[in-house]
C-alpha positions in Angstrom: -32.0 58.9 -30.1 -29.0 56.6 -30.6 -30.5 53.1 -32.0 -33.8 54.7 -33.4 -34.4 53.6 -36.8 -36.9 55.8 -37.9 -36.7 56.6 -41.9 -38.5 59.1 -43.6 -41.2 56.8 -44.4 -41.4 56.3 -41.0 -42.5 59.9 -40.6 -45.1 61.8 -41.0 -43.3 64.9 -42.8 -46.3 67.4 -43.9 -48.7 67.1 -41.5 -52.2 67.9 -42.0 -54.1 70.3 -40.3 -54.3 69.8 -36.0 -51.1 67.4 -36.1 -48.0 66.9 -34.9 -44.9 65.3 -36.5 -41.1 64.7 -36.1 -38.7 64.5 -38.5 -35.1 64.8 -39.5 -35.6 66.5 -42.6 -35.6 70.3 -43.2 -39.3 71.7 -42.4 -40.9 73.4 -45.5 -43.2 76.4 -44.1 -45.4 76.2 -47.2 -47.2 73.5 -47.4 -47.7 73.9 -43.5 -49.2 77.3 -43.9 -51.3 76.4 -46.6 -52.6 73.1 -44.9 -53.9 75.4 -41.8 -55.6 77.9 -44.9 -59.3 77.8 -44.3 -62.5 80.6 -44.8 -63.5 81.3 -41.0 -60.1 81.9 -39.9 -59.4 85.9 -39.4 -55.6 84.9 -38.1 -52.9 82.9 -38.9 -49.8 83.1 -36.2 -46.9 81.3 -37.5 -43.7 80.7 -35.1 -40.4 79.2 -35.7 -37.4 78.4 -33.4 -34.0 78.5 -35.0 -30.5 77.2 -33.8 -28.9 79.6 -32.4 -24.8 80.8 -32.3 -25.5 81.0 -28.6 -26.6 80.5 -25.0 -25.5 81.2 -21.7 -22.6 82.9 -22.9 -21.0 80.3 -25.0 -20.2 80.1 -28.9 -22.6 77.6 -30.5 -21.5 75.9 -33.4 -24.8 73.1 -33.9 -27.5 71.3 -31.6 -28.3 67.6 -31.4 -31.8 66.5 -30.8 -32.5 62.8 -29.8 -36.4 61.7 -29.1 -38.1 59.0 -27.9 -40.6 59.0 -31.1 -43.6 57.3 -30.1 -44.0 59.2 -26.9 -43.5 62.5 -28.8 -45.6 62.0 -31.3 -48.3 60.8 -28.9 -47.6 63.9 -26.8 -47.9 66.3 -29.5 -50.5 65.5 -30.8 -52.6 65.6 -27.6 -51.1 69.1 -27.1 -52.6 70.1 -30.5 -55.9 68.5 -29.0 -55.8 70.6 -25.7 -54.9 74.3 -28.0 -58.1 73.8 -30.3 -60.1 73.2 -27.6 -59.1 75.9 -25.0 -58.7 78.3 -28.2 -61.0 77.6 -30.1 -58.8 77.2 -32.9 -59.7 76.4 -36.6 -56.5 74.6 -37.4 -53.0 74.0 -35.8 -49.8 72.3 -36.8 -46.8 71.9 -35.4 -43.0 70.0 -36.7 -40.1 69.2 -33.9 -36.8 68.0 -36.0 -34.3 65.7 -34.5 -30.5 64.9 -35.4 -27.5 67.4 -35.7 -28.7 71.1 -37.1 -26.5 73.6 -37.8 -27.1 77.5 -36.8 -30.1 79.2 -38.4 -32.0 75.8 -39.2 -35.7 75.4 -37.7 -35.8 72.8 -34.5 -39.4 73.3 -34.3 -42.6 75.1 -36.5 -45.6 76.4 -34.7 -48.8 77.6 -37.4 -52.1 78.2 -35.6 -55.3 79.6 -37.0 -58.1 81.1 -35.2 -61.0 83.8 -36.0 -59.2 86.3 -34.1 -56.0 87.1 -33.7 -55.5 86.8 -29.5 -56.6 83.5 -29.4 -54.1 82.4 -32.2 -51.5 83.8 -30.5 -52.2 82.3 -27.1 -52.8 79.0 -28.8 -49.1 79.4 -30.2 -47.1 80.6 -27.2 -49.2 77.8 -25.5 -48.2 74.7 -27.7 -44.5 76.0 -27.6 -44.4 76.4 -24.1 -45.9 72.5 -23.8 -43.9 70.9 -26.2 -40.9 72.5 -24.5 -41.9 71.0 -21.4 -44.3 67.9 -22.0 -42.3 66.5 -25.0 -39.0 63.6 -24.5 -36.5 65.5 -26.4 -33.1 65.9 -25.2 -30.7 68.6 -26.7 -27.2 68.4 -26.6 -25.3 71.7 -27.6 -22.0 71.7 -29.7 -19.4 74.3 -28.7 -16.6 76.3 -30.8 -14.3 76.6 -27.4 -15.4 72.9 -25.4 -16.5 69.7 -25.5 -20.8 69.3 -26.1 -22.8 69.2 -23.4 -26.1 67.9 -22.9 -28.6 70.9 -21.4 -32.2 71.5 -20.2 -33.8 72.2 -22.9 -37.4 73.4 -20.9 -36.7 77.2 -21.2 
């Protein structure tokens, strides 16, 4: 978000297990994976959305995230909260960037772990789906053939 003045030590950048974090940096998918790593778990579902070259028929050159932090942050982490308890989940983490990222970097990481393998896989689609919808992150979409445009970014 234009004025925020959040560093990296600002930021929580490797999360432990059942948080939530934002940062401008590039997420690292090992130390995630190995953070939600535990003896009972029979499932690990792992999900990662990339920038991509398109939408609604346009070219796509890069997307640009701006976030209210605290609010996310706050958010996110009570998401987390509501997927271990509704799937009984042994671990969950989950990583939204901000700034400008260009085509094929990660906006957002998703791990869950659970004994079985359904209900880490609902857990995942479920704390996508909310931080999609629940979260204040606005998206604005650069464009080989226009100007950038600001979009709904809840689908």
């Amino acid at each position: 978000m234009a004025g925020v003045s959040w560093t990296p030590s600002n930021l929580l950048l490797f999360p432990t297990a059942s948080e939530f974090s934002i940062t401008e940096h590039w997420i690292d998918p090992v130390p995630l994976m190995s953070a939600l790593r535990c003896a009972q778990a029979g499932a690990m579902v792992v999900f990662e959305g990339w920038v991509r070259d398109h939408n609604l028929g346009l070219s796509v050159t890069s997307l640009e995230y701006e976030i209210y932090p605290e609010l996310a942050v706050k958010e996110g982490l009570k998401i987390i909260g509501e997927a271990k308890r509704l799937f009984s989940l042994h671990q969950a983490i989950a990583v939204h960037r901000y700034g400008h990222l260009q085509i094929g970097e990660v906006t957002v990481w998703v791990g869950t772990t659970a004994s079985h393998r359904q209900a880490a896989y609902e857990a995942s689609r479920y704390i996508i789906g909310s931080l999609k919808t629940r979260l204040p992150i606005w998206k604005k979409e650069h464009y080989a053939d226009q100007s950038s445009d600001w979009i709904y970014c809840r689908h």
